[in-house]
N, C-alpha and C positions, 0 to 999 in steps of 0.2 A: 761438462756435458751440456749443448746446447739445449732451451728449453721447448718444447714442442707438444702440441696437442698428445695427449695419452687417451688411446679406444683400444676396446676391448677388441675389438677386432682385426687390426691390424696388428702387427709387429714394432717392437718400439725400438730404438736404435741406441747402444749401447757401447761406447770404446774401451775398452779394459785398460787398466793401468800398463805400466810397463811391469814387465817381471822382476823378483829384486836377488842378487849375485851373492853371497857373503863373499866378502874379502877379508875382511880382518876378526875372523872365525866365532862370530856372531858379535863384536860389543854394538855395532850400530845397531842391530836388530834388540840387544837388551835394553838399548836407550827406546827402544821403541815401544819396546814392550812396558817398558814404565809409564812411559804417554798411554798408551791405550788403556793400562790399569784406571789410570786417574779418569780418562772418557768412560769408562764401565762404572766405575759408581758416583758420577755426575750424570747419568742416564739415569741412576737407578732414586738419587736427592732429586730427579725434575717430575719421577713417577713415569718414566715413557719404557712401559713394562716390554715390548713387543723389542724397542731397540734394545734394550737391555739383555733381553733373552737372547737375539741374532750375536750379539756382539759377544758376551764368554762363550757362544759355541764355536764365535769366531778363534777366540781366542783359545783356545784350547786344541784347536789345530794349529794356534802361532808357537805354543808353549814346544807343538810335539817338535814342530821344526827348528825349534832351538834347542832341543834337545838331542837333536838329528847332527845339529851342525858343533856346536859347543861341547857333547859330548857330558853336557851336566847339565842338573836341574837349576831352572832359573830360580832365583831365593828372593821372593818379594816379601816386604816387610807387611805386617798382619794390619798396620795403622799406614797410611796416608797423608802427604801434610794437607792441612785444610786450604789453601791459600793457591795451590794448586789444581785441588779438584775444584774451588768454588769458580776460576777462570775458565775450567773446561765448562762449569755448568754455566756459569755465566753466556758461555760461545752457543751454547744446545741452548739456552733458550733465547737466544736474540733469536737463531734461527726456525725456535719454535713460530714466536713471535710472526717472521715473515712469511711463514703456512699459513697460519691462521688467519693476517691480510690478505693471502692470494685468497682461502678461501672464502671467504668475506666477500674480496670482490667477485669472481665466478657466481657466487649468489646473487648479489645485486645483479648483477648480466641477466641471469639464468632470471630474474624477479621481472625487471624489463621486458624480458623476451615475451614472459607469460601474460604482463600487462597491457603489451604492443597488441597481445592476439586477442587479446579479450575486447580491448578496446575497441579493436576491429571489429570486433564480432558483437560485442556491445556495444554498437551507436544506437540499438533501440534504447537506452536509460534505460536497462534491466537493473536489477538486485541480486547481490548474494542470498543463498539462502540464509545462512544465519545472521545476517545484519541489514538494516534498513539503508547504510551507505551505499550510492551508485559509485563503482572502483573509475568508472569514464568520467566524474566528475569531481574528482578529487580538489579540494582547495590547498595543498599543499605542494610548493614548488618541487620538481623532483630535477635530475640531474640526466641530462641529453649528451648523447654521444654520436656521433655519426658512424654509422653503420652497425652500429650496436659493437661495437669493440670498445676494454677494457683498455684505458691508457697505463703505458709502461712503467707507471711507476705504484700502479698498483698490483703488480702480479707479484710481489716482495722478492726484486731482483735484492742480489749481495750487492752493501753500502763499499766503496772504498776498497775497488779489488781485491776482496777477501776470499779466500781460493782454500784447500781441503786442509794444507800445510802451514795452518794461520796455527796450532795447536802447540808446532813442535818452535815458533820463535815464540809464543806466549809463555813458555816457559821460566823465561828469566825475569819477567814480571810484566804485570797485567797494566797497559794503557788504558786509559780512560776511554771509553767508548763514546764517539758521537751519535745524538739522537737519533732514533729514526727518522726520518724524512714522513713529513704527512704526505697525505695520500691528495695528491693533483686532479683533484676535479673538479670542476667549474658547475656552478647552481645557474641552472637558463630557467631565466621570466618563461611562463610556460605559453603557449602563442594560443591565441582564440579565432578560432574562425569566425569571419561573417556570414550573422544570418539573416542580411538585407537578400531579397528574390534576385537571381540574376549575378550577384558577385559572388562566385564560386571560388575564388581564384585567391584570395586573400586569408592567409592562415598566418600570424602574427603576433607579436607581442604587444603593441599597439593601438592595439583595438580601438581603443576609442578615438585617437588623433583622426586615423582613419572613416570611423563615423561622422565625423566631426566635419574633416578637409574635403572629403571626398562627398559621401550623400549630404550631409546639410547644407553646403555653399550649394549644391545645384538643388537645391530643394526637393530632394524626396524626403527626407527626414523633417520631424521638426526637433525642440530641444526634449521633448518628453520621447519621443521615439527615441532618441539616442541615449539617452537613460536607460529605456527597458529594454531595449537591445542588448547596452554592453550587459546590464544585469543578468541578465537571461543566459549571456554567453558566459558569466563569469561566476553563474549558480551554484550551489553544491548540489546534494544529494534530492531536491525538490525543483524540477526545473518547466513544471506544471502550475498556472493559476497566476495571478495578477501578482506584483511586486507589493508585500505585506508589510506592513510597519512589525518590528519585533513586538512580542505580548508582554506585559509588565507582571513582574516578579510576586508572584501567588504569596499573599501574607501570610507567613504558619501563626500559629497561635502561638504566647509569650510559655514560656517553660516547655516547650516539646520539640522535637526536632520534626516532625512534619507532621500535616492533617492526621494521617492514619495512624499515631503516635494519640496524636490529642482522640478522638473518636474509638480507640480501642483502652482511654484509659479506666482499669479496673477498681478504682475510687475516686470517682471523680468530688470535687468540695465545694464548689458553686449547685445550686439547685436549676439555675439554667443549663451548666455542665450535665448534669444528669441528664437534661433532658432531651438533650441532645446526644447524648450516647445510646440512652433508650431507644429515639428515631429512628439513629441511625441503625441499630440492631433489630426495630422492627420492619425497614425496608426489606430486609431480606428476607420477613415470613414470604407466606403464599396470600395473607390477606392483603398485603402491600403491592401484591405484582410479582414476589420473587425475583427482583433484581441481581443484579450481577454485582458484585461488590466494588469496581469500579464506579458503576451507576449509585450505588447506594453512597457512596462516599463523594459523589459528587453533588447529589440531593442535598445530603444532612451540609455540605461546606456550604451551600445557595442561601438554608434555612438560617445557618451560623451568621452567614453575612448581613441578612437582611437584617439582625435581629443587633449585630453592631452595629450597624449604621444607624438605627434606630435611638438605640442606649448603645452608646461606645464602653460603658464603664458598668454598664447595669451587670448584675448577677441573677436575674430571676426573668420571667419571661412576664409579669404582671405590664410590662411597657406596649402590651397587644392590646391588652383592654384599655389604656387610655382614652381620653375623649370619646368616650362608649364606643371604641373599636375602630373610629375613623383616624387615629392616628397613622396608622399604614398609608392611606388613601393621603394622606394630608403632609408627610411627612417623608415618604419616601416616594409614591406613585407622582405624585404631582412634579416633583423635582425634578425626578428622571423620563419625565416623557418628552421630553427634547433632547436626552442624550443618550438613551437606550432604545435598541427597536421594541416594536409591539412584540415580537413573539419571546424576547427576553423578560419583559413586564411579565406577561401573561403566562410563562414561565416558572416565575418566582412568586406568583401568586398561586399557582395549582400546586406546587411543593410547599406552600402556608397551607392551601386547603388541606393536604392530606395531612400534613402535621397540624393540624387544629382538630381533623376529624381521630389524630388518635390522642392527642388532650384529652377531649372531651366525652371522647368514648370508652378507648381501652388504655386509658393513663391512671385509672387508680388501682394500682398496685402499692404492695405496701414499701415497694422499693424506691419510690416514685414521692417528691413532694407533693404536698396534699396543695388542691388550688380549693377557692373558697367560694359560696356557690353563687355569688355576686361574678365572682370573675369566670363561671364555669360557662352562668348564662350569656355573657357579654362577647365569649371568646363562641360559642355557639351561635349568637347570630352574627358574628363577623366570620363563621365557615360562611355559611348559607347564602351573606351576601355577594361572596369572593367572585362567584359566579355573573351578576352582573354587572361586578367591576371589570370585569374583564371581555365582556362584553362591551362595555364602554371604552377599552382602552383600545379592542379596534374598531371603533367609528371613530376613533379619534383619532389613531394611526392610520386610518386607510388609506387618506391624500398622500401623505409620506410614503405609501408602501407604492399605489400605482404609479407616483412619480416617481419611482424607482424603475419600477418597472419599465415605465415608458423612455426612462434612460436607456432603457436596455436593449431597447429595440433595435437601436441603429447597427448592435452590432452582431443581431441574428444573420444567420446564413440567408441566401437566398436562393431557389432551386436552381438558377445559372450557375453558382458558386459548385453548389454540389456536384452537378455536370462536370464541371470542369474538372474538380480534384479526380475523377472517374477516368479523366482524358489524360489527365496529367502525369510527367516522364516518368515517379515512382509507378504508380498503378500500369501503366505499359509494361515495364520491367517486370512488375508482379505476372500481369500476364503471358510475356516473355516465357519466363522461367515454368509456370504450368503448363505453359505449350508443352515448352521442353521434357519436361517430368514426363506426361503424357506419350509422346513418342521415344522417351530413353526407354531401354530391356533394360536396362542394371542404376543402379544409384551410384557408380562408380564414376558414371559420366556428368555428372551433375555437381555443385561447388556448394560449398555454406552461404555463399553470397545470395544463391539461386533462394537456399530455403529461407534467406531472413526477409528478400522482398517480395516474396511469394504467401507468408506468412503475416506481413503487415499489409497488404491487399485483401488479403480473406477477412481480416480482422474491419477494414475500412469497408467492404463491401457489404460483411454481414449487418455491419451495423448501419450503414444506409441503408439496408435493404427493409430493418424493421424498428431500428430508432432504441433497439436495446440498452441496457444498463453492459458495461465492458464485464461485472462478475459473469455475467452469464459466459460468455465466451469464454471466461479465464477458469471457471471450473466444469466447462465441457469437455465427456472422457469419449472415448472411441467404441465403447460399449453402446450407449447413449448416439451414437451418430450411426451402429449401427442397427440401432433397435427403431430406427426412423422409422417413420409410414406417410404414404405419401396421403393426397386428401380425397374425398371424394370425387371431385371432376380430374385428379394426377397432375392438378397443376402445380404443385409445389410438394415436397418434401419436409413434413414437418419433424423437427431434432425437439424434445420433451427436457429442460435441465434445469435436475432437482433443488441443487445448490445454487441459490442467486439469492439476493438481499432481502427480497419478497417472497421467502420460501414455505413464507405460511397461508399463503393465497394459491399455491400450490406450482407446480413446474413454470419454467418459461419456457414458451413454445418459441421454435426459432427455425421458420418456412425459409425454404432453400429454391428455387430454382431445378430446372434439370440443366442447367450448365452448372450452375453452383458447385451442386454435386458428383460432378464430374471430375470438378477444379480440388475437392475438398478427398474425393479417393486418389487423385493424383500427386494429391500434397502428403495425404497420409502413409502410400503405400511407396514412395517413391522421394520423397524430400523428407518426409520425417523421420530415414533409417536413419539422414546423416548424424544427427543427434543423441537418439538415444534407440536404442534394441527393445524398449518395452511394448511390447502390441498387448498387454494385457487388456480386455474390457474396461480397467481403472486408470488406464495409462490417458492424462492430459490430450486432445487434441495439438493446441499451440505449446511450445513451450519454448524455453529461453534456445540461446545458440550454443550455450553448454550442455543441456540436454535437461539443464532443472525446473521445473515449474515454475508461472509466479507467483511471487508474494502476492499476501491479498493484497486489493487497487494498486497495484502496477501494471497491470496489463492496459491498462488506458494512456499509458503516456506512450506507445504502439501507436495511437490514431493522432497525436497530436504533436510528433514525430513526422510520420508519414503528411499531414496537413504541411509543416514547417518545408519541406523540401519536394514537395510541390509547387509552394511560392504563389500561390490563391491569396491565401489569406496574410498577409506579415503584418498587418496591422493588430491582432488578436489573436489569439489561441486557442485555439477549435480543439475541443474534447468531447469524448462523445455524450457529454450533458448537451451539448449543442446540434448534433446531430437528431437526441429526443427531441427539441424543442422545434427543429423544423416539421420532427414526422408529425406532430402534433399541430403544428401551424397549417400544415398543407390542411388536415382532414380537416380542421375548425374553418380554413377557410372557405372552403366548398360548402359548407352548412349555413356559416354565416352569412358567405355570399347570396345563400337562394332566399335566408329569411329576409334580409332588406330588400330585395328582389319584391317578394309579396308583402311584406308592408308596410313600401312606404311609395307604391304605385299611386301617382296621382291621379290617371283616368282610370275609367271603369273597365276590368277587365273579364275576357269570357270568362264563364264558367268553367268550360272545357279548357283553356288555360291555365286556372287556377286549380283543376283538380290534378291536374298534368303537375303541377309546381309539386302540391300537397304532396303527392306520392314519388314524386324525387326527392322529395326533402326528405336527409339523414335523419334515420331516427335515432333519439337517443336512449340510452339503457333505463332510463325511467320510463318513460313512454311504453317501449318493448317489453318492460315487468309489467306494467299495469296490463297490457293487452293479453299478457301468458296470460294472468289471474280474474280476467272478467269472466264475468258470469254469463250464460247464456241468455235469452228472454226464454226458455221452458225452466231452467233454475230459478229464475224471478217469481216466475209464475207460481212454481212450487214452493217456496217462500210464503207467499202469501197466504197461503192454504194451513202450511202446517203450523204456521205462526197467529194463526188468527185468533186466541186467547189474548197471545199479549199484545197483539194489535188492537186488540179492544177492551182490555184493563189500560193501556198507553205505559206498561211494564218491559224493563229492559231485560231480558232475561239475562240467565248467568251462564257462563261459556260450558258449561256439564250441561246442560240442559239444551245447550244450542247443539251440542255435540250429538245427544240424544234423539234429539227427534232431527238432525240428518242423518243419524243408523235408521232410523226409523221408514224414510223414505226411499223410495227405489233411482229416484234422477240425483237427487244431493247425496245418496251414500257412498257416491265415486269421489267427491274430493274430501271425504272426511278427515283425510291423513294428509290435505295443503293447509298448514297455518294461514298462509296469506287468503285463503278463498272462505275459508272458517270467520275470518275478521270480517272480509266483504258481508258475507253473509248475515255477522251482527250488525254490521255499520247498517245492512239493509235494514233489519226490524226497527234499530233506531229512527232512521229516516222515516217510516211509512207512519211510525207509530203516529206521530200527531200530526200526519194527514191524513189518514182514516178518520183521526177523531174529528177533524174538523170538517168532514164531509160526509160524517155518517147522520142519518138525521134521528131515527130511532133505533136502529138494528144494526146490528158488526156488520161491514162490507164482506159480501159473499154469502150473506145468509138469503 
């Protein structure tokens, strides 16, 4: 029977044997029926229960027509030779054997097929939900077929024209069987695209020759471009952020199989050991911060480390108090400030602080080595001084840090740059496809392709628009976008979202535009059916092209994506850290700009120019706090009045008392309930007091 696609829906095509004649008053049929016995329980030795069952029901209509034709019952013997059935079973399961290869391969296919479309659909570098591997950037070579078809010799065709009647010549004894045949398919180098602007056209195995012959002989490239290029194209699951040297191999401690092994041990024998398991179990009180156990285990390993490097071999913690405590300073700070940044130093110095402040404070337990009170006071002013060690490590690191920074300049955006990715072919497309949404009645008419470039535009817009953190986007729900309000003067549409990284400073607000908004109910009600059915209030705004949310921080590699194939920027990798640091450039530099403006004017300028400067110039959030909380000159006034006891004893009074007699007064008993206008208020008596006194000559001022 020829081999052919099998659907449920169709009809399958089927030639029936020939019919079979008795002539010689059944013996060929009893010869047959002995064959079939020996296939009945070599079905039943291979476990293939289903054949087994079809086949004595078969047979049991074979018996009746032997019994129709011969006129007697067939007399089978109750025992079997062995040697017989084990060649039928042997035949049943070679032929097991080449199902289970067809079906193997159809898998593989059917795996392809799934991969082909995902890939398609994820060229944003999305994530599975349960794993942090991106499946589009697989480092493992896979196997390429054209046209997505299975080559013939994996559908476990029969070896050696072996045909249904191989059973009845196997009888007279069983030939050695040739191996299977492996399975014929070729492993293809997997091709990389170029991601030089411009060369679209080049998807190869090759990749780098190609960098190499083609852009560096004509000098776009240089040799470090062709490096992070082919890397970048050859990435795994991280295809975000500069090209990292790998991190070197975290020391465990001797006898434990990992930190959290050594730090949860329940007898520890070193009295440094203790002390360092106590730390670490005190990081997770609420007097510690109540840390996360992660964080806490990464504190106490900091405290561990500094405290080997110090005494590699020591057992007790007495190696702090050396050199009356400047052993730290001397021994480890000093060394390492040319190979650690300042915020590492200063770091491992605030994790000594807080582990010294619980030495010395809540360390005598009786669980707890006893320290001596020589070393109690020595490790007591080495907390105290921690503070302006660290202090000094950045005036000391600062030259290091701003030439860092000013490294970094060259490769900030610049507001042309931004313009352009705005103009550029992706963001068209995006716009494109929101037209479309907007004028379709049905999502029927609309493609996946519409919603993934329409979807990395919203994402690239919003966050030009306000220089946002990518969480904020990636845990905005549709509840939330529709609980917006627009602002006072209706110029923009402010979105409130709860969830973002700074979520204890409270919402991030995130102003929309009235096209925005337009563009964002057109994406929602009309590109985002194709995905997923949830219009719940908790349902994701964006979400992947399978319809799953992101992982958390993967929704950033969306804008840096979207930047890549644009083809603006190929020399660096714009993510939307980079995008904050424009929003924040533009507004410091209009600020900056107008202060050198006014003072570093060399002739004299009007008044009326200078007051015109003053009142453009940005205020800043200290400025605008101080001016909410000044006082009036009738508060001053009254000030003076009810305070004039301790303005002429030259006495500070105590904040109950300041409290007091502003209840007391009718103009000050309005801010009694502002802390900051209460402080003003004492700061004033302080001030006046010893100028009254020095300009009183016999009598309190105001008598």
């Amino acid at each position: 029977m020829p081999k052919t696609h099998l659907t449920s829906a169709k009809a399958s095509n089927f030639s029936p044997p020939d019919a079979y004649y008795p002539t010689d008053t059944g013996q060929s049929l009893a010869m047959a029926l002995y064959d079939f016995y020996n296939f009945v329980v070599a079905t039943e030795f291979c476990n293939l229960r289903h054949v087994s069952s079809v086949t004595c029901r078969m047979m049991s209509h074979v018996q009746y027509v032997y019994q129709s034709i011969a006129k007697r019952r067939f007399k089978c013997s109750r025992s079997l030779k062995g040697k017989e059935v084990a060649t039928r079973a042997h035949n049943v399961l070679k032929d097991t054997c080449r199902s289970v290869a067809m079906c193997r391969s159809v898998q593989r296919l059917h795996k392809r097929r799934v991969e082909t479309m995902r890939r398609e659909a994820n060229r944003e570098g999305d994530v599975t939900n349960d794993s942090d591997a991106d499946p589009d950037w697989s480092t493992q070579e896979t196997d390429t077929f054209e046209d997505g078809e299975v080559p013939q010799a994996e559908l476990g065709q029969q070896e050696d024209g072996e045909s249904e009647e191989e059973g009845e010549t196997s009888q007279k004894g069983a030939e050695p069987e040739k191996e299977p045949k492996t399975l014929a398919c070729k492993t293809a180098r997997r091709k990389r695209p170029c991601l030089v602007p411009g060369c679209k056209g080049f998807s190869r195995v090759n990749l780098k020759r190609h960098l190499t012959k083609v852009h560096y002989s004509k000098g776009e490239l240089s040799k470090d471009d062709v490096e992070r290029l082919f890397a970048l194209s050859c990435a795994g699951s991280k295809k975000s952020g500069p090209i990292r040297q790998y991190a070197k191999k975290k020391s465990v401690p001797q006898g434990y199989e990992n930190e959290e092994a050594f730090f949860s041990e329940p007898k520890p024998l070193t009295p440094r050991h203790r002390w360092l398991v106590a730390f670490y179990h005190h990081l997770a009180t609420p007097a510690a911060g109540f840390d996360q156990e992660i964080n806490c285990l990464q504190h106490a390993v900091q405290v561990r480390n500094l405290l080997e490097q110090l005494q590699p071999s020591g057992s007790d913690i007495q190696v702090l108090s050396q050199e009356d405590g400047c052993k730290v300073w001397l021994h480890w700070v000093v060394p390492n400030l040319t190979k650690k940044a300042a915020g590492t130093l200063k770091s491992y110095l605030n994790l000594l602080h807080m582990s010294l402040e619980f030495l010395t404070n809540k360390g005598k337990k009786p669980d707890l080595p006893v320290l001596t009170s020589q070393d109690s006071k020595i490790l007591a002013e080495l907390c105290t001084s921690l503070k302006g060690w660290r202090r000094t490590i950045t005036k000391q690191k600062s030259s290091v840090r701003y030439a860092k920074i000013l490294s970094k300049m060259e490769s900030l955006m610049k507001t042309r740059e931004v313009h352009a990715f705005m103009e550029s072919e992706p963001s068209k497309e995006g716009q494109v496809a929101l037209a479309a949404a907007k004028k379709s009645t049905s999502s029927h008419e609309l493609s996946l392709s519409q919603y993934t470039v329409a979807r990395d535009y919203l994402l690239v817009a919003l966050t030009r628009t306000v220089g946002m953190r990518p969480g904020s986007l990636e845990m905005a729900t549709l509840g939330q976008f529709r609980m917006a309000k627009w602002d006072q003067k209706e110029r923009s549409k402010v979105m409130l979202v709860t969830g973002h990284k700074r979520e204890v400073e409270g919402p991030a607000p995130i102003p929309m535009s009235e096209e925005m908004v337009e563009q964002l109910e057109a994406f929602t009600t009309k590109l985002r059916v194709l995905v997923t059915q949830d219009f719940s209030d908790s349902g994701k705004i964006f979400l992947k092209s399978d319809g799953a949310p992101y992982q958390k921080g993967t929704i950033g590699r969306r804008i840096t994506a979207f930047v890549i194939k644009s083809g603006v920027r190929a020399d660096w990798l714009i993510s939307a850290t980079d995008f904050r640091k424009w929003e924040d450039l533009t507004e410091l530099a209009a600020e900056v700009s107008q202060q050198i403006q006014l003072h570093t004017t060399s002739t004299s300028m009007p008044k009326e120019t200078e007051a015109t400067l003053m009142e453009s110039l940005p205020t800043s959030p200290y400025h605008a706090r101080r001016s909410i909380h000044a006082l009036t000159p009738e508060k001053t006034a009254a000030i003076s009045v009810i305070f004039r006891d301790d303005l002429w004893e030259r006495t500070s009074p105590w904040k109950k008392r300041v409290v007091s007699l502003i209840w007391s007064d009718e103009t000050l008993s309005k801010i009694v309930h502002s802390g900051e206008k209460v402080k003003r208020v004492v700061d004033r008596v302080r001030y006046l007091g010893p100028i009254s006194a020095a300009c009183r000559p016999h009598q309190p001022p105001g008598g």
